[in-house]
C-alpha positions as CSV (number, residue, x, y, z in Angstrom):
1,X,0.0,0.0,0.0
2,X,2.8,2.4,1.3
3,X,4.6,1.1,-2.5
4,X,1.5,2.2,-4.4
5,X,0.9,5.6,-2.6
6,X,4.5,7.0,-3.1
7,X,4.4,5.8,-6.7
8,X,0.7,7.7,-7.5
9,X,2.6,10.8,-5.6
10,X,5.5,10.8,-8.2
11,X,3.4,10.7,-11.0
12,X,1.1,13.4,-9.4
13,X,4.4,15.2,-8.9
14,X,5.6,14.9,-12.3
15,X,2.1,15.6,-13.5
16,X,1.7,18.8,-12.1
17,X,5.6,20.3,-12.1
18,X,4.8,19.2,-16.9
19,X,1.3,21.6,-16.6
20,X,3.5,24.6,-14.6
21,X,6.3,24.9,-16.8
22,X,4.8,23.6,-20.0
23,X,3.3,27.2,-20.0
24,X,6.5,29.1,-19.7
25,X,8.6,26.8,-22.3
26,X,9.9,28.0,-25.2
27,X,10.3,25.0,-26.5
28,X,6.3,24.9,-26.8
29,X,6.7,27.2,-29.1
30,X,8.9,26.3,-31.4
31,X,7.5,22.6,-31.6
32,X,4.2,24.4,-32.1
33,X,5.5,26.4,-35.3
34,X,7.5,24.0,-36.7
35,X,6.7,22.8,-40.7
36,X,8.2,21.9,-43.7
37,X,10.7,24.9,-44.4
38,X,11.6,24.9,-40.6
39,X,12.7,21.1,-40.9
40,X,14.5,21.8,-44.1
41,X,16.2,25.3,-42.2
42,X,17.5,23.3,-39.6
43,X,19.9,21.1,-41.1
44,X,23.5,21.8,-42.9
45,X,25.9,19.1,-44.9
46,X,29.2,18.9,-44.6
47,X,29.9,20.7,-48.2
48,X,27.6,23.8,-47.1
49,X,29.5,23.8,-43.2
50,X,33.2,23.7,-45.0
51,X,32.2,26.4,-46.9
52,X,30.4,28.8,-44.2
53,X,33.4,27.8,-41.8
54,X,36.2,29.0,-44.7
55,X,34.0,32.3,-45.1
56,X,33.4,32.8,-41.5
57,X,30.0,32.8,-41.1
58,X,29.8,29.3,-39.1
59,X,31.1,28.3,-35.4
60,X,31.2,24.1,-35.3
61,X,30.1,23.1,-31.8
62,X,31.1,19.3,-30.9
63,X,28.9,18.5,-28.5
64,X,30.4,15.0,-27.8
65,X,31.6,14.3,-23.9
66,X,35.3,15.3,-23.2
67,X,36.6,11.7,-23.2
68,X,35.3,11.5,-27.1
69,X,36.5,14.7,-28.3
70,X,39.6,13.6,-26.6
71,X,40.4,10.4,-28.4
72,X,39.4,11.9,-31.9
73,X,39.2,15.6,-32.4
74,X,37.8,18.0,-35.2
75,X,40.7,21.0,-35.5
76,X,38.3,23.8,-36.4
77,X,35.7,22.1,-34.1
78,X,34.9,23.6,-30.4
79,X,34.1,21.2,-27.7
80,X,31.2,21.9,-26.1
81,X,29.9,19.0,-24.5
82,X,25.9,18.6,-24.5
83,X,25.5,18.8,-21.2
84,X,27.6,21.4,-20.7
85,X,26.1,23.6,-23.2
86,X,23.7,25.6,-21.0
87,X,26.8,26.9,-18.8
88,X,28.7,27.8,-21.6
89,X,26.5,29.8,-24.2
90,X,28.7,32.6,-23.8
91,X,31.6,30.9,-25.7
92,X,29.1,31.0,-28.8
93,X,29.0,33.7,-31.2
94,X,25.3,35.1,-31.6
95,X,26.8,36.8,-35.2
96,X,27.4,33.1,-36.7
97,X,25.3,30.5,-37.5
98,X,26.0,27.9,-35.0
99,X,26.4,24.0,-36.4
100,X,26.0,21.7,-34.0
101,X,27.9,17.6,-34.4
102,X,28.3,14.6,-33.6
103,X,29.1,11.2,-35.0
104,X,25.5,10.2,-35.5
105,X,23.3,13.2,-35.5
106,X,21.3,12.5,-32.1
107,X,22.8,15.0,-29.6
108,X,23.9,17.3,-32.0
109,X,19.4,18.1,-32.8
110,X,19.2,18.0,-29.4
111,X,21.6,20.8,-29.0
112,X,20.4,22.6,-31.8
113,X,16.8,22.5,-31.0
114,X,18.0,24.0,-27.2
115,X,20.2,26.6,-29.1
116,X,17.0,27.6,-31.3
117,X,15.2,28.4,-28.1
118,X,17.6,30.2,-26.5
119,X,17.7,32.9,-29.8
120,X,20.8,31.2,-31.5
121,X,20.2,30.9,-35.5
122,X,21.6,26.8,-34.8
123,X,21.8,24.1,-37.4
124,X,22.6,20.4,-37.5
125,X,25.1,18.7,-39.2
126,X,23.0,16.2,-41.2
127,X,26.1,14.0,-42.2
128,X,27.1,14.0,-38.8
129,X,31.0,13.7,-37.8
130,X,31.4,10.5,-39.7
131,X,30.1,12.0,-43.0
132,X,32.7,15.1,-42.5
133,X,35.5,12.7,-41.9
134,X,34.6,10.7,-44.8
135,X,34.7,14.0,-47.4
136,X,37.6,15.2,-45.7
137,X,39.6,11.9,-45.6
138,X,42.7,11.5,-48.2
139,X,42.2,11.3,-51.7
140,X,38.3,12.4,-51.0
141,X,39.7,15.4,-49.2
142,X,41.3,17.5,-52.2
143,X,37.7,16.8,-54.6
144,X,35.9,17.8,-51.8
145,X,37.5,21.4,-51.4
146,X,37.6,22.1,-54.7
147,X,33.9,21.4,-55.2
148,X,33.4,24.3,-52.3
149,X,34.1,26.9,-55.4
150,X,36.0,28.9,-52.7
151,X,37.8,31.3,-54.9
């Protein structure tokens, strides 16, 4: 009995503490605005990141834990781990478009969907870390810049 009474007052808990904030989200509003065009607006590829990052209009967040970033890094990359991020907003630079990775593209919408609400024009990078190591890897490397058209 003692079992079942604690577990109803969790979920009453829970219940109520969802209705109180749901209101003051802003997630709640970008969910509820979201269509087509914003789906499409929120991702990047790794041809359209190399080029913003070599024309300076993109900061690369990897939002990987420390221990991953450690054992393989991205040079032009910043680690920011996920959960991290809301600490350290002030290391990103509202003037850029802010690309969020990582090697399978699960955190990294996570962290761009948090950046969107917190004002920061945020993307995700729809090839993920694997995909940019891929076009950026030996012989692949050298066809890949030269399709940017960077001149």
């Amino acid at each position: 009995m003692k079992k079942r009474i604690a577990i109803i007052a969790v979920v009453l808990t829970m219940a109520l503490t969802a209705t109180v904030n749901a209101e003051n989200l802003p997630l709640e509003s970008y969910i509820s605005g979201f269509n087509y065009a914003a789906r499409k607006e929120m991702k990047i590829d790794s041809k359209t990141l190399v080029k913003g990052i070599t024309e300076g209009n993109i900061q690369l967040i990897d939002i990987r834990f420390k221990e991953e970033f450690e054992a393989w890094r991205m040079g032009v990359a910043t680690s920011i781990p996920l959960n991290e991020l809301p600490a350290r907003l002030n290391e990103l630079q509202k003037d850029k478009i802010i690309v969020t990775t990582c090697p399978h593209k699960d955190r990294a919408i996570i962290a761009m969907t948090y950046l969107r609400t917190k004002g920061f024009n945020s993307k995700y990078l729809t090839d993920g870390l694997i995909g940019l190591a891929e076009n950026l890897r030996g012989d692949r490397a050298k066809a890949f810049v030269d399709s940017l058209n960077l001149k």
